[in-house]
C-alpha positions as CSV (number, residue, x, y, z in Angstrom):
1,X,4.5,-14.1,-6.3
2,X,6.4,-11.1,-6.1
3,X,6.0,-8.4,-3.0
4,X,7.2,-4.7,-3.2
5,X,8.6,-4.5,0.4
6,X,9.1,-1.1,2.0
7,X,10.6,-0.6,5.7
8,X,9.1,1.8,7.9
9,X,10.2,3.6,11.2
10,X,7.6,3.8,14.1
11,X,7.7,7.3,14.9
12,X,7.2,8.5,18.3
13,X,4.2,10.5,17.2
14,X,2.8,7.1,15.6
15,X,2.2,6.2,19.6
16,X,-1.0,6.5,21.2
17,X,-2.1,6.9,24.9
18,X,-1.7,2.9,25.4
19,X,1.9,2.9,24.0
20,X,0.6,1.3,21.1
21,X,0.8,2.3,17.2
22,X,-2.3,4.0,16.6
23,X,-4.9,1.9,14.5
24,X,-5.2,4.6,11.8
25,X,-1.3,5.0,11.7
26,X,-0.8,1.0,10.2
27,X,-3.0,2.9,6.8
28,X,0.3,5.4,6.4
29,X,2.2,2.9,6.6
30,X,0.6,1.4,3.6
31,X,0.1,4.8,1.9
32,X,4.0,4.7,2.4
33,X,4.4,1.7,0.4
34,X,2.4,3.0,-2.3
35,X,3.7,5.6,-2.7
36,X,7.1,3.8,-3.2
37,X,5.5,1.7,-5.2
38,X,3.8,4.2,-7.9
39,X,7.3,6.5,-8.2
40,X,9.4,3.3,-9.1
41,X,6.2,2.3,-11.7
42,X,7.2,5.9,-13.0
43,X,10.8,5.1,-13.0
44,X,10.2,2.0,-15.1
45,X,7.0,2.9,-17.1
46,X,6.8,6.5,-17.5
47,X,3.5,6.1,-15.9
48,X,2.6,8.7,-13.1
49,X,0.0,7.5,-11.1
50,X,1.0,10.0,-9.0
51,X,0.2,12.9,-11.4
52,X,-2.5,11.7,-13.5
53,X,-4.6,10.4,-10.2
54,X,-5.9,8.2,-8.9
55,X,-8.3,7.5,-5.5
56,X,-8.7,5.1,-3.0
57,X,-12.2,3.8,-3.2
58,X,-12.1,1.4,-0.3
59,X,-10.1,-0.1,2.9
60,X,-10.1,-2.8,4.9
61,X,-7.9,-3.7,7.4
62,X,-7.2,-6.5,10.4
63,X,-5.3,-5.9,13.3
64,X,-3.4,-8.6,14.5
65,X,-0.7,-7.7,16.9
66,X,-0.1,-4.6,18.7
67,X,3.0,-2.4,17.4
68,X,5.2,-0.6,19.9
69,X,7.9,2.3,19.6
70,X,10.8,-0.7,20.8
71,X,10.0,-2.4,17.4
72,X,11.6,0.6,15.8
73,X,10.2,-0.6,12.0
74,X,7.4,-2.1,10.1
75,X,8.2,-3.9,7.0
76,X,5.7,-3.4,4.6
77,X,5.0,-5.9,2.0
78,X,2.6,-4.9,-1.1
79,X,1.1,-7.6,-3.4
80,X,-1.7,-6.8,-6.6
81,X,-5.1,-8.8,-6.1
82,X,-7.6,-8.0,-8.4
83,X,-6.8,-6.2,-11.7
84,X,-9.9,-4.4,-13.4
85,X,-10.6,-2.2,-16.2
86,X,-9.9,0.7,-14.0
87,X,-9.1,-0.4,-10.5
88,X,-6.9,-3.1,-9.0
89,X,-6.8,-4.3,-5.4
90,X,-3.2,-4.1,-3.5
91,X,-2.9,-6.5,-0.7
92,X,-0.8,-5.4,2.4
93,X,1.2,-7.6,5.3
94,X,2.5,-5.1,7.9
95,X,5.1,-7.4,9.7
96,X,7.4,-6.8,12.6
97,X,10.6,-9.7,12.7
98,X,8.6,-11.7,10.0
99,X,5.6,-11.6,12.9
100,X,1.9,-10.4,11.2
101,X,0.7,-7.4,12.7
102,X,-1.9,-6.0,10.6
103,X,-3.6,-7.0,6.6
104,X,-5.1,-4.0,4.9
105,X,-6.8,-4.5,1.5
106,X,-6.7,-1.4,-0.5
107,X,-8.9,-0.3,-3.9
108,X,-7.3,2.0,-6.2
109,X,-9.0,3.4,-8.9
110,X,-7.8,5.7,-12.0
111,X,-9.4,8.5,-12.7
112,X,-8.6,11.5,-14.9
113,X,-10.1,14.9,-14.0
114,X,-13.8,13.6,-13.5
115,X,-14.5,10.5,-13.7
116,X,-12.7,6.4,-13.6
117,X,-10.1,6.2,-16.4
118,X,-9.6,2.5,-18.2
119,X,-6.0,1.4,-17.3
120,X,-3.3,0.9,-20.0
121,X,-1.8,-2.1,-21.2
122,X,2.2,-0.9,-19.8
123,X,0.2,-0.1,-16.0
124,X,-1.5,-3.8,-16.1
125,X,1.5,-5.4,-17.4
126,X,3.4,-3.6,-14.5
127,X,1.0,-4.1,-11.8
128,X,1.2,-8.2,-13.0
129,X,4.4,-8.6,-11.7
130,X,3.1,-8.4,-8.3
131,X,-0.1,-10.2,-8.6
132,X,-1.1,-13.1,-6.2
């Protein structure tokens, strides 16, 4: 299985009253990741997810270890679950020094202007690479 892997700083601002990452900050850092992830699908596709849209339709996420500002970075690994006609599920480990702190699961679903778009053969094919 293949993982698109982004490092991320913890920002001073990430930091909540506890000295803690807050819990809605570990979602950015997956945003961050896919959004890294869709531009280089545009680089190799010519697919802009970005552009044409798309919407997140549902998230889950576990908390597993708390994330400080000493830890400096999150690395962000990004796997494809579940590919559908429209909507595929991406699969997140946020990890500090190779140490779990946080799963998310994340549905993304196509649309177009209005309504849930079917997704093309080059954006399955692309998304396969990193299926679990």
């Amino acid at each position: 299985m293949t993982e698109f892997h982004v490092n991320v700083p913890v920002r001073f601002n990430d930091i909540d009253m506890f000295g803690h990452v807050n819990s809605p900050v570990y979602l950015s850092y997956c945003e961050i990741n896919r959004v890294a992830m869709f531009t280089r699908m545009h680089k190799e596709t010519g697919s802009d997810l970005m552009a044409s849209g798309f919407v997140v339709a549902e998230t889950r996420i576990r908390y597993l270890m708390p994330v400080t500002l000493e830890h400096e970075f999150v690395h962000v690994n990004c796997s494809v679950g579940r590919i559908g006609r429209s909507s595929f599920q991406l699969n997140y480990a946020v990890k500090v020094d190779d140490v779990m702190a946080a799963e998310a699961e994340v549905v993304v679903v196509l649309v177009d202007k209005s309504a849930s778009r079917p997704m093309t053969d080059q954006e399955r094919d692309w998304l396969t690479a990193f299926k679990q």
